[in-house]
N, C-alpha and C positions, 0 to 999 in steps of 0.2 A: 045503368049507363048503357046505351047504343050505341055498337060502333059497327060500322062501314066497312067490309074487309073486302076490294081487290084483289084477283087473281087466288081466289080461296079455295078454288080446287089444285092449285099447284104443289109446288113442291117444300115452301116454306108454307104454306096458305094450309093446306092439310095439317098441316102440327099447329099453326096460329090457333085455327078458328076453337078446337075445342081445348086448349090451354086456356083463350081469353072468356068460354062459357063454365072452366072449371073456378073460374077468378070472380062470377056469378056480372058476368057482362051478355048481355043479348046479342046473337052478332047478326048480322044483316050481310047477307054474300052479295055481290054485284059479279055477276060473270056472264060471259059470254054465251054459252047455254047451261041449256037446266042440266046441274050433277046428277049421276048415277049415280045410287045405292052400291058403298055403305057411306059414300061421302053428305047426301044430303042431311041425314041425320043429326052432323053435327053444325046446322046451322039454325037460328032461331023463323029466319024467315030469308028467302031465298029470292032477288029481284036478278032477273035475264035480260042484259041491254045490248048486247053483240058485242061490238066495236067500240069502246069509247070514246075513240077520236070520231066517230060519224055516228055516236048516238044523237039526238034531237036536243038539244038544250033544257028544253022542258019536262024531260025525261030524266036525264041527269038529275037534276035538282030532285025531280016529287024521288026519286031513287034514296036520296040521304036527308029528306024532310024527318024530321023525328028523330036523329040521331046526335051524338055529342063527340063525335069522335069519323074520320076517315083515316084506315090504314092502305095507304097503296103499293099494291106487290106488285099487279099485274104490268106486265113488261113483254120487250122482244130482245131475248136476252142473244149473247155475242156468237158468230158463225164462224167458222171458216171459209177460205178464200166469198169475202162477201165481193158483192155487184153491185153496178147503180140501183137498182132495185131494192137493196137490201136498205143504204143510206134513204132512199122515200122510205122506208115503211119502218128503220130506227127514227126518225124522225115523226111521222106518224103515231105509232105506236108509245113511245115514251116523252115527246116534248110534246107535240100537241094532246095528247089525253092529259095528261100530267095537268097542263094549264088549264082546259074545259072542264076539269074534274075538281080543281083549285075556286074555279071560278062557279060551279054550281055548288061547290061548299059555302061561300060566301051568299050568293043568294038562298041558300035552303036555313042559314043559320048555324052553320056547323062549325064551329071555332077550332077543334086541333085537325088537324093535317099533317101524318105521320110517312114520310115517304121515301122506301126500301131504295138508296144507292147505290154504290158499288167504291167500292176501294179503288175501283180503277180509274175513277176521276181524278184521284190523285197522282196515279205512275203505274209503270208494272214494276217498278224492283227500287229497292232503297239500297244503296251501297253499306259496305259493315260497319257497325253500329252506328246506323243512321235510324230513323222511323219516320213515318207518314207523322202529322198529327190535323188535327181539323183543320187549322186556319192558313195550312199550307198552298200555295198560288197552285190551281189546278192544273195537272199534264196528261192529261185523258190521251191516248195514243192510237184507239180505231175506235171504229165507227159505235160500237157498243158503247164505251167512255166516253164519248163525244158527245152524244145523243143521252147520257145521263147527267152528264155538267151542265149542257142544254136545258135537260129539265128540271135540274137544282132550279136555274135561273128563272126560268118560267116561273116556281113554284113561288121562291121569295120575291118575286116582282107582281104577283097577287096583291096589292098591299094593304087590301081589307080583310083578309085573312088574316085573323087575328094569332093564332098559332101554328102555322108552318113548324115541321120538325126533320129534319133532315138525317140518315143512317147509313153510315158507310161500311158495311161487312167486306174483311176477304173474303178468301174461298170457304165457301160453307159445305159440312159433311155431315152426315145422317142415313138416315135408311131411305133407302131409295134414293138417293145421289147421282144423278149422273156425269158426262163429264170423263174430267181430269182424274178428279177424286176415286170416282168410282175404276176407272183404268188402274188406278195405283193398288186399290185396292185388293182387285183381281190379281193382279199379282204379287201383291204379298200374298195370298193365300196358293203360291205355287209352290212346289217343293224343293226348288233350286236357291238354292246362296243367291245374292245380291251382290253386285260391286259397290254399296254404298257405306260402307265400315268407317271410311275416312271423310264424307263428303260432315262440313260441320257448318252449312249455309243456315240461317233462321228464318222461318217464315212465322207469321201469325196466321193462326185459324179460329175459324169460332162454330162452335157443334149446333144442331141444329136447336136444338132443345135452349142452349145458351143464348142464341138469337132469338128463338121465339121473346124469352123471358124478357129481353132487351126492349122488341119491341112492344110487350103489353108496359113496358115502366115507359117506356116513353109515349104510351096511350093515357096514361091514368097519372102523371105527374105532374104537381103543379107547375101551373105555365110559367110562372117567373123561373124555373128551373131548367124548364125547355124549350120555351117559346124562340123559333126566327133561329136556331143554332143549328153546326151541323156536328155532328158525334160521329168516332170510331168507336167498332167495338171487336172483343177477341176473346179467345178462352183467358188469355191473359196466361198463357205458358206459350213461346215461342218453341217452335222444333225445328228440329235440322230434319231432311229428307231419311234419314238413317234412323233417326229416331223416332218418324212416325212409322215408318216401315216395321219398325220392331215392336213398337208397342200394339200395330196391328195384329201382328203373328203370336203375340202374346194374348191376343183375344181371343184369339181358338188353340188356343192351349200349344202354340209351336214355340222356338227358339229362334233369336233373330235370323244366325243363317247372315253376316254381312260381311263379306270379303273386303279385306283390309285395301283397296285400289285406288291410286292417287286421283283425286278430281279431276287434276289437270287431264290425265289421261283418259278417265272416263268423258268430259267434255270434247277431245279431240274425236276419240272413237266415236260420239256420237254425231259429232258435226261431220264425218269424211261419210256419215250412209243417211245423209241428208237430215238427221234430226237435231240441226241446234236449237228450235224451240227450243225441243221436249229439252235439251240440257239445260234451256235457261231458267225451267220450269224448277225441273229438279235439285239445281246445284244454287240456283240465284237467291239471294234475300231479300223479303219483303215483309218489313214491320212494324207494326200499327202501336200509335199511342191511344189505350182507351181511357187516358183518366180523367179526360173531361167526365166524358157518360161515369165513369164508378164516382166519380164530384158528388154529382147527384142522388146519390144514393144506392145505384145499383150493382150488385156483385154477381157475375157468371153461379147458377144452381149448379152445375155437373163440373165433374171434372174432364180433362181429356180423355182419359181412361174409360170413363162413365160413356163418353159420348162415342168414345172408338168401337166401343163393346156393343153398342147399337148397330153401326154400321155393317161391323163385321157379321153378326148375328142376322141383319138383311141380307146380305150375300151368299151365306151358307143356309140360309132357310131355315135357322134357328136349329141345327142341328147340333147334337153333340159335338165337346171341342175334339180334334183329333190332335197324337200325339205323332 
């Protein structure tokens, strides 16, 4: 089996490609320029088109001629304080490649169409014990989430593509993360207590190794099982912000270190020195139903633990745990 991978020198795309040639799948990169060593290695055969949204139509297509499968990563993933500038080029970037890229799958003959969402098409927070789940009416809230609902839309309104497949991840962590995740990170590995002892909000996460696996089962499944759907997916263990902070600090051999401080008051302190984001980040909940995708047969390979242990072992450079 040939499959098509987008955006394969990235950040999800570097763990995809050689998971999906350990599963004995030929992969076919599509990117932007030719990778540097030691990336290129792990691809069967390497085609360079730029820009998908102004590659040539013709090019497109001979691009995924021979293959039986497209995975689409490649994106312009979410900024802060964005510009007009920013809306042309999410819109560029993610709806129009998304549909040209749909549309030379169909002319080339390529039946499934696998294509990386975002949870934030959904919302950014689900109130206490509430959850996202698939079939929920879209509330994408900036320009990134807008521009991914967008190209849900595009994709299933292809309607000779015969398998569209649609995946919605939260926040995803692994090595080399950057971001949110990776900020948090950093600081758990500081040597100072935490105020987060009392914070008991629940988020879903899913590790990176988890998502890979996700999406080779939604590459190689049969179609009556994923054809035209859209999936969540997660480690399938919710954590409080307190609890992944410790399980962090428990990866390099520390103690959580979590000061017992009421949320309330942590959320006021942070709103009066400009940061209520960051507190909605940290204190808010957001939680995903994945049991359509586990329906199907798929169960997360790593545990949190498993996947936290990667992270942190990224960030210290694989060094000794320190006590």
């Amino acid at each position: 089996m040939r499959v098509a991978v987008t955006g394969a020198t990235g950040f999800v795309g570097t763990a995809l490609c050689p998971r999906l040639r350990s599963a004995g799948l030929a992969v076919r990169a599509l990117v932007r320029r030719a990778p540097a060593p030691p990336s290129a290695p792990e691809f069967d055969e390497t085609v360079v088109l730029g820009d998908i949204e102004t590659a040539p139509p013709s090019a497109l297509v001979e691009a995924l001629k021979g293959c039986d499968a497209v995975v689409h990563l490649a994106a312009k993933v979410h900024v802060m304080n964005p510009t007009p500038a920013d809306e042309v080029d999410f819109r560029a970037a993610n709806v129009t490649a998304t549909r040209r890229l749909a549309e030379a799958a169909v002319a080339a003959g390529v039946p499934r169409f696998v294509f990386l969402s975002t949870i934030k098409v959904n919302g950014e927070a689900t109130g206490p014990g509430a959850v996202f789940r698939p079939d929920d009416a879209p509330g994408p809230e900036d320009l990134y989430a807008r521009s991914k609902a967008e190209a849900e839309e595009a994709l299933l309104a292809v309607h000779r593509l015969a398998e569209p497949v649609v995946l919605r991840p939260p926040l995803v962590y692994g090595p080399c993360v950057k971001g949110n995740m990776r900020a948090l990170a950093r600081l758990a590995l500081k040597p100072f207590p935490l105020p987060l002892g009392l914070v008991r909000n629940r988020r879903s996460l899913v590790g990176l190794a988890n998502l890979c696996s996700a999406l080779e089962h939604l590459t190689v499944a049969p179609g009556d099982a994923v054809a035209r759907r859209v999936f969540l997916v997660s480690d399938g263990r919710d954590l409080s912000t307190g609890e992944l902070v410790g399980l962090m600090r428990r990866a390099v051999g520390r103690s959580p270190r979590l000061l017992p401080v009421p949320p309330a008051l942590l959320r006021a302190a942070l709103a009066a020195s400009g940061r209520g984001a960051m507190a909605d980040r940290l204190l808010g909940d957001l939680c995903v139903d994945a049991s359509a995708l586990r329906a199907t047969g798929w169960t997360p390979p790593a545990s949190v633990e498993e996947e936290l242990a990667r992270l942190m072992a990224a960030e210290t450079g694989g060094s000794d745990r320190d006590t």
